[in-house]
N, C-alpha and C positions, 0 to 999 in steps of 0.2 A: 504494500500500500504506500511506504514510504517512495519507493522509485518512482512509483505512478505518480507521486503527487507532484513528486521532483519533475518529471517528464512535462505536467504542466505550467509546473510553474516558471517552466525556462523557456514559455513557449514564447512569452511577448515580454520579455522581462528586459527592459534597455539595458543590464549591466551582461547579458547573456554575452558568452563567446560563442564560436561556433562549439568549440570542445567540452564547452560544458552541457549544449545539446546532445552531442555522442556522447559521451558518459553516460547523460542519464539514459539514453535509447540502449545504450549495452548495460547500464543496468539493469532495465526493463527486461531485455532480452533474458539477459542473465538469469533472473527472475523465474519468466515463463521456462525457460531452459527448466532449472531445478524443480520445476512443481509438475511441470506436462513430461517434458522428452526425459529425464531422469527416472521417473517411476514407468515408463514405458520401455528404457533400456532396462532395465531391472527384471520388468513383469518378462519381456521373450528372454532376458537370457536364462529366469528360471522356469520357464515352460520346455526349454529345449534341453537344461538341464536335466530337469525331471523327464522329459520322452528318453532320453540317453538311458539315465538309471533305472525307467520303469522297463526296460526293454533290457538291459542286464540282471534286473530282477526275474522276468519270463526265463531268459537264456540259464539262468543260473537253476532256478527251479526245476528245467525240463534236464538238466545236464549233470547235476548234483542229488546223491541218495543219501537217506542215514540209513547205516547198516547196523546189523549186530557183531560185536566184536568181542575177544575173551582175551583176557589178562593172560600173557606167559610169563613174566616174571617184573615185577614192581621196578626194579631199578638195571636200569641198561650199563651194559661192560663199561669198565672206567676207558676215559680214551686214554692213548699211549701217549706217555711220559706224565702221566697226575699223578704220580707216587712220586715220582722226583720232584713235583713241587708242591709244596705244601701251600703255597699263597692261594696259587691258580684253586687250588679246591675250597679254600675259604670263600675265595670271589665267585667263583660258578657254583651256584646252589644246587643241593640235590635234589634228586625225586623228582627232578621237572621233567622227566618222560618214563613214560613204560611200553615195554614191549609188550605188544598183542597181537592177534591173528585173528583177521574177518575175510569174509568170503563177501566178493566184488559181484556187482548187479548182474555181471554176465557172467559168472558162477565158477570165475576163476577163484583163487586162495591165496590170500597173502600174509606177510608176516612182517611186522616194524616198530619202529618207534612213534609214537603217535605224544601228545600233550598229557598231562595227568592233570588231576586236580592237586588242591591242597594237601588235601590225605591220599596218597596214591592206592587203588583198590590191590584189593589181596591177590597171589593167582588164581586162576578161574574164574573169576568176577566176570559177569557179561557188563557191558553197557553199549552206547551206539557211538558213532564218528560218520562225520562225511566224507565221502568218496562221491568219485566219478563215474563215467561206467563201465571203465577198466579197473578199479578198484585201488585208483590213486586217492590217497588224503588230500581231501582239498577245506578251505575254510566254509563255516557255514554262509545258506547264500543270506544276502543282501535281503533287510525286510522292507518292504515296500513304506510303513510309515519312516522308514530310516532315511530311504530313497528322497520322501517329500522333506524330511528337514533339512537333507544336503541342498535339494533344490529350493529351498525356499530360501537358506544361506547362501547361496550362489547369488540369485535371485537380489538379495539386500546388496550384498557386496558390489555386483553390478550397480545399482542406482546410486549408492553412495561414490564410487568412483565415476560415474558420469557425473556426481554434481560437483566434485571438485576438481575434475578437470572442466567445467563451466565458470566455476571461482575463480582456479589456476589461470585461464582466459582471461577471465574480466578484470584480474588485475594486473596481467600483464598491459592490457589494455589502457588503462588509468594508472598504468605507470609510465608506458610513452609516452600518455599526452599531456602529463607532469612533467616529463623530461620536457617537450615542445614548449610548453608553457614557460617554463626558464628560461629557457631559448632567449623565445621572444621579450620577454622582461626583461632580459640580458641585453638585449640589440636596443631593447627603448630604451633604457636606462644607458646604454654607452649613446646614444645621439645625443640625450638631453641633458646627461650628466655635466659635460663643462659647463654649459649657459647656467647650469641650475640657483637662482636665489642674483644673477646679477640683471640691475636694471637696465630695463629696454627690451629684455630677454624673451619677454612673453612669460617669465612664469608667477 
């Protein structure tokens, strides 16, 4: 509301320059930039975001199972050389995998190290993991409300970077014609400068 007012009030104002008319019209602009085309870049980039993730969601569904899987043994072979260092097994925690064996959607058999929980289960324990449908581990898929908060994050991110690069603009703008503006008051003030304050001078 402020631009706009600005915009008229420099419409017939005798002390107007021209540069303070472009100001306020790229203020204006500015303005409408950040209320309209900002929340517009925003709304498609997170519509196209979301078509991305909602269709990696399908892909992931039809392409990923949970299977059943059975504990062979809670804690996996130490790697070679972890007895020689005692740091390294301070720093790398234990129990973060167990080996199990599940049988893969197309009814091949496998056998690895897969994630554990907190409490790593006993041997024999069933529980599920995902695989593919060769019977690779893969992560579980993407859920679809998860999908809309990326996109709706995308989505913000985009209109907030459109509107500061419409700010970043408008003050580049009104910083040139601040630069010009000295210029100018630099060039009057060196004409008028010697005459100034002697009589006959006109001042």
């Amino acid at each position: 509301m402020r631009t706009a007012m600005g915009v008229w009030r420099w419409r017939r104002n005798p002390l107007r320059r021209q540069t303070d008319l472009f100001e306020a019209w790229v203020a204006f602009a500015a303005l409408v930039c950040v209320l309209l085309v900002a929340p517009a870049v925003g709304w498609v980039a997170g519509v196209q975001v979301d078509d991305t993730l909602q269709r990696a969601v399908r892909e992931q569904r039809q392409e990923r199972y949970l299977v059943p899987a059975v504990v062979v043994r809670p804690t996996p072979d130490p790697p070679a050389g972890a007895a020689a260092d005692p740091g390294a097994q301070r720093q790398t925690p234990q129990r973060t995998q167990i080996m199990a064996a599940w049988t893969a959607p197309d009814g091949s058999s496998h056998q690895g190290r897969v994630p554990a929980a907190e409490e790593p289960p006993r041997p024999g324990d069933k529980f599920r993991i995902w695989t593919d449908t060769e019977g690779r581990v893969v992560g579980r898929p993407l859920d679809p409300t998860a999908a809309d908060f990326h996109a709706g994050m995308a989505g913000l991110a985009a209109a907030l970077a459109a509107a500061a690069l419409v700010e970043t603009v408008r003050r580049l703008v009104v910083r040139r014609l601040m630069h010009r503006r000295y210029i100018r008051l630099d060039r009057a003030w060196a004409a008028v400068g010697p005459d100034w304050g002697r009589a006959g001078a006109g001042s």
